[in-house]
ROROVEX-390252 format. One record per residue (C-alpha): residue number from 1; residue in one letter; y, z, x. Coordinates in Angstrom, 1 decimal. Example, Ala and Ser with C-alpha at 12.3 -4.5 7.8 and 13.67 -1.06 7.14 Angstrom:
   k r     py     pz     px
   1 A   -4.5    7.8   12.3
   2 S   -1.1    7.1   13.7
//
This chain:
   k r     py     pz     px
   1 X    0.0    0.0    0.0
   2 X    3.7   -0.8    1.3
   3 X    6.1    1.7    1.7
   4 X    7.9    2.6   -1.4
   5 X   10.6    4.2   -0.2
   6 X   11.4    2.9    3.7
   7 X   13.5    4.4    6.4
   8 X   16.4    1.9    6.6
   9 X   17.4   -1.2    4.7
  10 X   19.7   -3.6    5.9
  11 X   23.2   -3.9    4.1
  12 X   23.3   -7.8    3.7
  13 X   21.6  -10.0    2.0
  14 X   20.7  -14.1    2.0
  15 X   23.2  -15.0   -0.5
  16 X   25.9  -13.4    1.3
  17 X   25.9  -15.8    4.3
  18 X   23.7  -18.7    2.4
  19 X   26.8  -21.2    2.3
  20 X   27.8  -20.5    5.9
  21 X   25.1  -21.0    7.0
  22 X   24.3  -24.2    5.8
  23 X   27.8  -24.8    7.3
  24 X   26.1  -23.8   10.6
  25 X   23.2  -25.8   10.8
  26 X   25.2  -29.0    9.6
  27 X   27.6  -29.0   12.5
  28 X   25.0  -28.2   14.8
  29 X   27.1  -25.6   16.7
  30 X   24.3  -22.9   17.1
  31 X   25.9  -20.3   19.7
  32 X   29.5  -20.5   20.8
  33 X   31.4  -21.1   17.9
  34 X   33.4  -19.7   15.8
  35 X   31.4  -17.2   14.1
  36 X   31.4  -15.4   17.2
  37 X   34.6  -15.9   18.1
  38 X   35.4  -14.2   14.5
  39 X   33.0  -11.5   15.0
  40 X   34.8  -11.0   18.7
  41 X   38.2  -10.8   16.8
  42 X   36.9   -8.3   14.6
  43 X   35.4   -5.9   16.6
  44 X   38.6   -6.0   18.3
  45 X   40.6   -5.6   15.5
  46 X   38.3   -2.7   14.1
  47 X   37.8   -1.0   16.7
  48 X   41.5   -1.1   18.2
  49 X   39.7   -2.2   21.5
  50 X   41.5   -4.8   24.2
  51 X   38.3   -6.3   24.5
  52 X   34.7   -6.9   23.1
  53 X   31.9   -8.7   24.3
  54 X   28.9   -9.5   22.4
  55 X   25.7   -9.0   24.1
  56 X   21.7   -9.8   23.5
  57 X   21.0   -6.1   22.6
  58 X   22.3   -2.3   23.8
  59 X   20.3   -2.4   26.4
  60 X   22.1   -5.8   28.1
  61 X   25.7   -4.1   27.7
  62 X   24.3   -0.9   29.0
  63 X   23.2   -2.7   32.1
  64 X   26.2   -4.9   32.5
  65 X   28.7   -1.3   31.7
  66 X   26.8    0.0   34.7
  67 X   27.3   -3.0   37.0
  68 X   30.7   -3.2   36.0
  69 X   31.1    0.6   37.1
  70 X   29.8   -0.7   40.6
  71 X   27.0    1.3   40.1
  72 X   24.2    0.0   42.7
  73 X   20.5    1.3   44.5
  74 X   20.8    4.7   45.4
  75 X   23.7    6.0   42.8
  76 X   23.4    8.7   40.3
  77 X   24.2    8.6   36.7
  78 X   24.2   11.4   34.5
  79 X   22.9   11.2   31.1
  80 X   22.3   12.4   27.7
  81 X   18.7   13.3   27.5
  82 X   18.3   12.8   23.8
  83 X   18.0    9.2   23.0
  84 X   16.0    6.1   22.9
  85 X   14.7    5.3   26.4
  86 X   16.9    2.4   27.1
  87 X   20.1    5.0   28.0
  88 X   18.0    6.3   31.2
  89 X   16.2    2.6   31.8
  90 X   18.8    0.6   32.6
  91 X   19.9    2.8   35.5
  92 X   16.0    3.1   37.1
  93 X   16.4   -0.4   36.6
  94 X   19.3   -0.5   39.0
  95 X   17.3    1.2   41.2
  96 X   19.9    4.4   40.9
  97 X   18.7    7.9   39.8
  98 X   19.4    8.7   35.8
  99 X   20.4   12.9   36.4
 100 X   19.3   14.5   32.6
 101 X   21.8   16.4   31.2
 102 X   20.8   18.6   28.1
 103 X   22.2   18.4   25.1
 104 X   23.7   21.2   22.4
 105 X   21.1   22.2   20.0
 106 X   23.7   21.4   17.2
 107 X   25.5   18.2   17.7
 108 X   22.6   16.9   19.9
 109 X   25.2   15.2   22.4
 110 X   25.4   16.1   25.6
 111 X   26.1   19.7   26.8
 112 X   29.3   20.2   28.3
 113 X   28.2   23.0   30.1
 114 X   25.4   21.7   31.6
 115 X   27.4   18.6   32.5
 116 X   29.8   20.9   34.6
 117 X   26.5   22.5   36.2
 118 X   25.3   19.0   37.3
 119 X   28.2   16.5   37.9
 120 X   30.0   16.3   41.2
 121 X   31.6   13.4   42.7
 122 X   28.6   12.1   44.5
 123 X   28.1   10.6   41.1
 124 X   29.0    7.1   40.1
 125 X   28.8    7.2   36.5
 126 X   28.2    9.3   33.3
 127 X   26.2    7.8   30.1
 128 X   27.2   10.4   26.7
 129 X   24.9    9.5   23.9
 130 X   26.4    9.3   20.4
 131 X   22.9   11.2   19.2
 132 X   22.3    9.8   15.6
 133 X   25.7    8.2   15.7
 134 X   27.3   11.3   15.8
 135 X   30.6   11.4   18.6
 136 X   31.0   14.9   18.6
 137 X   32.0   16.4   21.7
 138 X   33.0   13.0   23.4
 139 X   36.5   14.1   24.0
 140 X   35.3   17.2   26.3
 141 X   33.0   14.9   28.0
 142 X   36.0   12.6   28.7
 143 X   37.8   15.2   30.4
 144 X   35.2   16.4   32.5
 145 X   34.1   12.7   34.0
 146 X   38.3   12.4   34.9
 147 X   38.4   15.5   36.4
 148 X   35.8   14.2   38.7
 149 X   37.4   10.3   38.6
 150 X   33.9    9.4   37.4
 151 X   33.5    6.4   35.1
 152 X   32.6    7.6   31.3
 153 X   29.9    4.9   29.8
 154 X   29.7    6.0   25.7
 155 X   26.3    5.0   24.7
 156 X   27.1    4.3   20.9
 157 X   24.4    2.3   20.0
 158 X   23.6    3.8   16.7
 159 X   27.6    5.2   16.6
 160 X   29.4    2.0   15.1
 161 X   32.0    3.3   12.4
 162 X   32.0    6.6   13.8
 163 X   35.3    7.9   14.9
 164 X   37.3   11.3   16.4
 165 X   40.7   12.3   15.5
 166 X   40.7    8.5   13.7
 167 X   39.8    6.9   17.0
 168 X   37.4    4.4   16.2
 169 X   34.0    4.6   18.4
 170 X   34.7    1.8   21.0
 171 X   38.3    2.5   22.2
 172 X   37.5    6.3   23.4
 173 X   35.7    6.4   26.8
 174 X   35.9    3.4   29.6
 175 X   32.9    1.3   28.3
 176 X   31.5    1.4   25.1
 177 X   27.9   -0.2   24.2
 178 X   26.9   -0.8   20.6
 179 X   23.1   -1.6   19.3
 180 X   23.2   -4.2   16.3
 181 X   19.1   -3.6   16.1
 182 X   17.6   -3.8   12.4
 183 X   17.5    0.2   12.7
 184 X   20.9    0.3   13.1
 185 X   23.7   -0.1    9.7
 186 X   25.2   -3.1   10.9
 187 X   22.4   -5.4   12.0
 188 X   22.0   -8.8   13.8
 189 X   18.4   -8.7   14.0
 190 X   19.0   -7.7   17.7
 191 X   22.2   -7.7   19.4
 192 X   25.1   -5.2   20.9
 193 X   28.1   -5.4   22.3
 194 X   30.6   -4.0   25.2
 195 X   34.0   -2.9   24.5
 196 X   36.9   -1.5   26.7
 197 X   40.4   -1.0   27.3
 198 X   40.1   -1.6   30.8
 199 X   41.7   -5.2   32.1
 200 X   39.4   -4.8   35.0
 201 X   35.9   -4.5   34.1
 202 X   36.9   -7.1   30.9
 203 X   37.7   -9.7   33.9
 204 X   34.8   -9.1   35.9
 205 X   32.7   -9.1   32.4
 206 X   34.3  -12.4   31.1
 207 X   33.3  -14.2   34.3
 208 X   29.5  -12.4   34.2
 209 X   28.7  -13.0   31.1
 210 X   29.3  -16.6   31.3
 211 X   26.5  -17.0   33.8
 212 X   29.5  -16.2   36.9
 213 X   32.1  -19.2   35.6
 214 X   35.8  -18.8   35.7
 215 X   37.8  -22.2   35.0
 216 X   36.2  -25.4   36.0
 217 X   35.6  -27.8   39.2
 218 X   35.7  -31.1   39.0
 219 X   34.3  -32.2   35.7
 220 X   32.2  -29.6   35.2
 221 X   32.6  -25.5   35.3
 222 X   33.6  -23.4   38.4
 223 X   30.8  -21.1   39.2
 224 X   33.0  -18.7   41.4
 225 X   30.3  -15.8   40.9
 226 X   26.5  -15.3   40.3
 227 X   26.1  -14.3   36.1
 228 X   24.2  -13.5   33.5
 229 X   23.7  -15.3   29.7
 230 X   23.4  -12.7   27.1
 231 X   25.0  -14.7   24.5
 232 X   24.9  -13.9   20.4
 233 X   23.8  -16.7   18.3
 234 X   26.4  -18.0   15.9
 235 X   24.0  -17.0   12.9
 236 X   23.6  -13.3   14.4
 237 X   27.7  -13.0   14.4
 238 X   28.0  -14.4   11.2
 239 X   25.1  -11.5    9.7
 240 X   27.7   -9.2   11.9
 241 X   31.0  -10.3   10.6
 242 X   29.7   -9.9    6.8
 243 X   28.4   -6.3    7.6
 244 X   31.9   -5.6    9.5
 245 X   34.2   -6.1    7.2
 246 X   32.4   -3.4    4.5
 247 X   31.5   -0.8    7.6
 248 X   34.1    1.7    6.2
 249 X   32.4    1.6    2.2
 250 X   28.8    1.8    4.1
 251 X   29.4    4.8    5.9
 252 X   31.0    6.7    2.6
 253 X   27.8    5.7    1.2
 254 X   26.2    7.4    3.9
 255 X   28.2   10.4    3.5
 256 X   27.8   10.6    0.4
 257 X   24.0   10.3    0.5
 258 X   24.0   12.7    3.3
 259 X   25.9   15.6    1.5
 260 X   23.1   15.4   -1.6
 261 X   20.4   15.6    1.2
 262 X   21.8   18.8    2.7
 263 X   22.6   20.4   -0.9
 264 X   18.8   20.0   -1.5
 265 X   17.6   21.3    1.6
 266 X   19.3   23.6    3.4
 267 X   18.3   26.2    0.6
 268 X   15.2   25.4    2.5
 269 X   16.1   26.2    5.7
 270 X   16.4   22.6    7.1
 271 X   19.4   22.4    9.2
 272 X   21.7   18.8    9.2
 273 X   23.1   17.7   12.3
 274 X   26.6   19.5   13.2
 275 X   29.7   17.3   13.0
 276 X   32.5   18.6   14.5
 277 X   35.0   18.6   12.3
 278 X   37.7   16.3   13.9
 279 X   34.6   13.7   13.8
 280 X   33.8   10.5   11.2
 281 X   30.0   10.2   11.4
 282 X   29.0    7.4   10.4
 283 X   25.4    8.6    9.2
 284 X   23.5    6.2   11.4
 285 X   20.7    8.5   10.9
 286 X   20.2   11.1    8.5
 287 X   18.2   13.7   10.7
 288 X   17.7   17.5   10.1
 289 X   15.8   20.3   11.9
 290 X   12.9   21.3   10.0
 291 X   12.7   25.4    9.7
 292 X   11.1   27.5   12.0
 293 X    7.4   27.5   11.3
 294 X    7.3   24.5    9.4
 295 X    5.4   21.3   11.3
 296 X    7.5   18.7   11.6
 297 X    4.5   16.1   12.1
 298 X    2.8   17.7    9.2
 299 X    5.8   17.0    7.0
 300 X    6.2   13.1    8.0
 301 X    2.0   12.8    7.5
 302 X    3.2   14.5    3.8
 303 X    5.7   12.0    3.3
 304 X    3.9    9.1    4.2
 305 X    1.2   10.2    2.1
 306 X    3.7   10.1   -1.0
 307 X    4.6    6.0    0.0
 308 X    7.9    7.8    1.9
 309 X    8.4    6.7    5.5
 310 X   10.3    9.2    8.2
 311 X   10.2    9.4   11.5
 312 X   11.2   11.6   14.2
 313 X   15.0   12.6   15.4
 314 X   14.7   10.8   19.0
 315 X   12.8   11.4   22.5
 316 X   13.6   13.6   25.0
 317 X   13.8   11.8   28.1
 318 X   12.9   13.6   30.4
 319 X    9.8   14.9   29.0
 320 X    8.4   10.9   28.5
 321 X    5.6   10.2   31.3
 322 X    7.0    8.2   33.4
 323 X   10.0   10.6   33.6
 324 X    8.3   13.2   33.6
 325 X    6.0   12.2   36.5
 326 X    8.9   11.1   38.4
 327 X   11.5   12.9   38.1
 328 X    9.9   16.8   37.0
 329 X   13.1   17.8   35.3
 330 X   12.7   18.6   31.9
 331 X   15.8   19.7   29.8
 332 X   14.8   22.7   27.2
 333 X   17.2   21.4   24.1
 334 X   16.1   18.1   24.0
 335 X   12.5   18.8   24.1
 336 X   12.7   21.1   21.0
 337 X   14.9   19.0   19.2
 338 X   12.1   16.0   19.7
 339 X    9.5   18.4   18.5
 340 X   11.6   19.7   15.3
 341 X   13.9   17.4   14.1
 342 X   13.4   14.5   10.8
 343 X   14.9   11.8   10.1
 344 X   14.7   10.9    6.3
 345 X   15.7    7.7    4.5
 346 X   19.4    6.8    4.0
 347 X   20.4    3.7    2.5
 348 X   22.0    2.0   -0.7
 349 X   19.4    2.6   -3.9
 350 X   17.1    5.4   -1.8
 351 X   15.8    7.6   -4.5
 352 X   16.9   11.3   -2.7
 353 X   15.5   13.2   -5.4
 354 X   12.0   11.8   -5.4
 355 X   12.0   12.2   -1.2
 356 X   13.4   15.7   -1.8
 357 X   11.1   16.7   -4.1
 358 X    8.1   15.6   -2.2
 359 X   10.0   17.9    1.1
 360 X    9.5   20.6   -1.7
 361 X    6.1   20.3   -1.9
 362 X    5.3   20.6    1.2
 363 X    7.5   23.6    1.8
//
């Protein structure tokens, strides 16, 4: 039997893009048109960012936030230990050291404290995770990297319509990465995107990402630089641009959906993850701490049972094998919160009182 009631669902649908694209595959311009430029634009505009670049997924602008850092073989980068495994990847992938930071048992970001423990200025970068979506703490983290003149990479992959103090997620920290996967509330299929304020590293990535071209020799291009193609499709901006332009209503939604979880539940004893209170989450994930004593795993093999899919919170990096095996530093927070935190189904039409009511059971 399928899942009744799923995890996620996107928030677009074939007859919202249907005519364009039609319009697409008649003029046979398939990837550098104007749908991306469009979706570019709007970012920009959304955001409030100097520049946006689109990207193949998260874990291509992660990599290319890092090189544009300078971060090379041998570095260290700190990051958030909660969070899918791409955050740490991409800098064992640059053959630099990823230092795991814990995170606040709360929020779920990155600890402050621990961060000031950790960080000196041996350091070439720090990667903050916006757990869930959610950018609390981000502005402390900010201050710490300057105090240190370290580079602050914000991994906001699932944090897209979040903002703090009505700074939108993408103009806060020196590079921002977002994650347009289908788990994500505004979804290419698979996608992300770089933005920054920062002339600099937008030169050097306008020059990279077009496979190392800057202005043109001859009758052809000027490859000045080696580079990289992690080009968008001109279909995947388009699905972007029509989710874009109704982020704001979506992440009420969310909000919404979110507050009738928590009044159901927290009678319970499940916890909802803190939002500071200068913070606009935009609910990327609806995730709460199951109380003490309860199984977590039990509870998602109860809801499954019932046609109701959940899943986890995230991973806790540094406890994954090859990590683990590596590395031997295992940060206490994230491990628990891996063990003991849900995430239930949030999305236009999901039927809270039936998932609810099945939690109830169980309890």
């Amino acid at each position: 039997m399928s899942t009744r009631i799923k995890l996620i669902k996107p928030y677009i649908g074939f007859d919202e893009v249907a005519d364009d694209l039609r319009t697409i595959f008649d003029s046979g311009q398939l990837t550098k048109g104007q749908h991306v430029d469009k979706f570019v634009t709007g970012l920009k505009d959304y955001t409030a960012a100097k520049h946006a670049f689109l990207t193949t997924s998260a874990t291509t602008a992660l990599t290319m936030s890092l090189k544009a850092i300078g971060v090379k073989a041998g570095d260290k980068v700190a990051v958030s230990d909660f969070s899918w495994p791409a955050t740490c990847n991409v800098v064992e992938d640059l053959g630099a050291t990823p230092v795991f930071i814990d995170v606040d048992l709360q929020t779920y970001n990155m600890c402050p404290v621990d961060l000031e423990k950790k960080l000196n200025s041996t350091f070439a970068g720090v990667i903050a995770v916006d757990a869930l979506g959610n950018p609390s703490g981000i502005g402390r983290l900010k201050e710490i990297c300057r105090s240190y003149d370290i580079p602050l990479i914000q991994d906001s992959a699932c944090a897209i319509g979040s903002s703090v103090d009505d700074i939108k997620v993408g103009a806060i920290a020196d590079l921002t990465c977002y994650s347009f996967h289908p788990r994500k509330l505004l979804t290419t299929g698979e996608g992300g995107a770089i933005l920054t304020n920062n002339d600099q590293y937008a030169n050097w990535l306008t020059t990279k990402l077009a496979a190392g071209a800057s202005g043109t020799k001859g009758r052809g291009l000027d490859f000045v630089d080696y580079g990289y193609n992690y080009r968008m499709s001109e279909i995947q901006a388009l699905m972007g641009w029509v989710q874009l332009v109704k982020l704001d209503e979506i992440t009420k939604e969310r909000n919404d959906i979110a507050c009738e979880y928590a009044n159901a539940l927290e009678p319970l004893g499940f916890s909802r993850q803190k939002v500071d209170v200068n913070v606009h989450h935009n609910v990327q994930s609806l995730i709460f701490t199951v109380p003490r004593g309860l199984s977590r795993d039990e509870l998602i093999d109860h809801l499954a049972a019932q046609d109701i899919e959940s899943t986890l919170g995230t991973y806790c990096l540094s406890a994954t094998t090859y990590y683990l095996d590596k590395y031997d530093d295992l940060q206490k927070n994230s491990q628990w919160l891996e063990s003991n935190t849900i995430t239930l189904p949030c999305y236009t039409g999901v039927d809270v009182k039936m998932v609810t009511y099945a939690i109830k059971e169980f309890v």
